[in-house]
Every structure is written in C-alpha cells, then in structure tokens.
C-alpha positions in Angstrom: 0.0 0.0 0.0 1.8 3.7 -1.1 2.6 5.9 1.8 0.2 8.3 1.0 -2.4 6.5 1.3 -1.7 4.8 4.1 -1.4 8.5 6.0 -5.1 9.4 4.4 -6.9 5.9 5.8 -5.5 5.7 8.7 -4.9 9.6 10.8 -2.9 8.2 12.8 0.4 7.2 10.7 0.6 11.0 10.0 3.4 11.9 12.6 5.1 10.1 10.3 5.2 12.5 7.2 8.0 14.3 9.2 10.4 12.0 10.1 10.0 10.5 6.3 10.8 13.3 4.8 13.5 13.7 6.8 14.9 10.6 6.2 14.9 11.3 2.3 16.2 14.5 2.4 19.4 12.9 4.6 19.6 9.7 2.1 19.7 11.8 -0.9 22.6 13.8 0.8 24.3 10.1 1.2 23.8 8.8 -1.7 25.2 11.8 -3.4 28.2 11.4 -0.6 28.2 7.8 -2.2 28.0 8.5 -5.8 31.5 10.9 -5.5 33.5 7.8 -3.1 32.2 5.6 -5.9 33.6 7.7 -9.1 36.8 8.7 -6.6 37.1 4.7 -6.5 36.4 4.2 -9.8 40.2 2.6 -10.8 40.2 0.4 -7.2 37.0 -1.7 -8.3 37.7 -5.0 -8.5 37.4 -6.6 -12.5 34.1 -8.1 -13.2 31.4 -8.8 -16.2 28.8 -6.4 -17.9 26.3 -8.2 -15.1 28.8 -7.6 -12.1 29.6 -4.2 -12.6 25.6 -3.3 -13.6 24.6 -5.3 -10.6 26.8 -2.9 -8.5 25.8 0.4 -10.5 21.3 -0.5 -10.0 21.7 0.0 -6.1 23.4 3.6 -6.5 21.4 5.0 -9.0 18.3 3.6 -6.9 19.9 5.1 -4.1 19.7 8.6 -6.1 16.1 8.2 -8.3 14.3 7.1 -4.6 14.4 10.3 -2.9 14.6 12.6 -5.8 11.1 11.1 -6.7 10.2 11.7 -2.7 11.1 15.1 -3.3 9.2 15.1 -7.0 6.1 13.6 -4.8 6.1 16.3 -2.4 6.3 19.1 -5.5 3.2 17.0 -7.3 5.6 16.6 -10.5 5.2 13.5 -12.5 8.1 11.5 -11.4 6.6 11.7 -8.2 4.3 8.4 -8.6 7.4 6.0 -9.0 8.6 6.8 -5.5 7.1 3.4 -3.7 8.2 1.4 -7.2 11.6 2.8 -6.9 11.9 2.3 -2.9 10.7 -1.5 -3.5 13.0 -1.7 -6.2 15.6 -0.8 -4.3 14.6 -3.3 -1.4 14.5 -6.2 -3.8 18.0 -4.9 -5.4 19.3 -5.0 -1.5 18.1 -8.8 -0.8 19.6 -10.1 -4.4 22.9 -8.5 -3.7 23.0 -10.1 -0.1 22.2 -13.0 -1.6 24.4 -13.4 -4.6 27.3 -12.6 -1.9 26.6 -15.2 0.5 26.5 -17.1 -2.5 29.7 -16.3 -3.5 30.7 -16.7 0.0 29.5 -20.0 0.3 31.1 -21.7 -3.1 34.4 -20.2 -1.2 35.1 -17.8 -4.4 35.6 -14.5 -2.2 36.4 -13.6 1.5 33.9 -10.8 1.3 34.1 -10.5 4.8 37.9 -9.7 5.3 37.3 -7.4 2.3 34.3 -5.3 4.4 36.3 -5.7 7.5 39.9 -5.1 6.9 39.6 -3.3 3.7 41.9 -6.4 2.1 41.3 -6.8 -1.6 39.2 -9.3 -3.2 
C-alpha cells in the first residue's frame, strides 16, 4: 500500500510524514556522498562482467532516483508516482545482492568479509 495513502486511511500514521521526509532529504545527501567515493574509487574496483559491474551500479542509481522522486512527490511533479516502485525496487536490489554474496561466499570464491572488514582486496 503507497505511503500516502496509508497517512489518508489511517490519521494516525501522520506523525510520520515528518520523520519521512526527513529521512529522504538525509539519504539523498548520502547517496550523493556515495556517488562521489564511488567515481573517486572508480580505478580500485575490482574486475568483473557487464552483469557484475551493472549489478553494482542498480543499487546507486536507486539510491539517487528514490528520494529525488520523494522530493518530486512532495512538489506533485510527475516523477513523483514512482517513488514506492523505486523504494521497493531498491529493497529487492538489496536482498539479491546479499544473496548473490553469501552465495559467492558459500562456493568459497571470495572472502567478502575480510574485504568489508579489513579493507583487504578481493
């Protein structure tokens, strides 16, 4: 069910318009954060296929597009309606990529967690 109509059936859930907001405006502000370390880091990414390297690039541009359509929503343009695709999207783009690790993890083809921890390279 979208946010917004959640907050019109039910009066209650509308102390949370603030907070939500405010959680968009500071995820858009670390995304963008993200998006610079990422092109900074550009050359230190480790080799991979067309499918690898798009599999990593999805979750930051979903990390960008979900609260600029938030803030779309809020002006009542029309990019606005994707918001609750584009945060669902990005929740299914989470789960795969946890996933495919532990995968990898499990078929012992990378130490991702001496990578995340000590910063070692894969």
């Amino acid at each position: 069910m979208p946010t917004h109509t959640a907050w019109h059936l039910n009066g209650s859930l509308k102390f949370l318009i603030a907070p939500h907001k405010a959680v968009g405006v500071l995820l858009l502000l670390l995304a963008a954060v993200r998006f610079v370390w990422a092109l900074r880091n550009l050359r230190r990414r480790p080799a991979g296929s067309l499918k690898v390297k798009l599999g990593h690039l999805c979750p930051v541009c979903a990390d960008v597009c979900r609260p600029a359509s938030g803030m779309a929503r809020q002006f009542q343009a029309p990019l606005g309606v994707a918001h609750g695709a584009l945060a669902f999207a990005l929740l299914l783009l989470i789960v795969g990529h946890v996933g495919m690790a532990l995968v990898h993890q499990r078929k012992g083809r990378t130490n991702f967690a001496a990578h995340d921890v000590n910063g070692d390279r894969i």
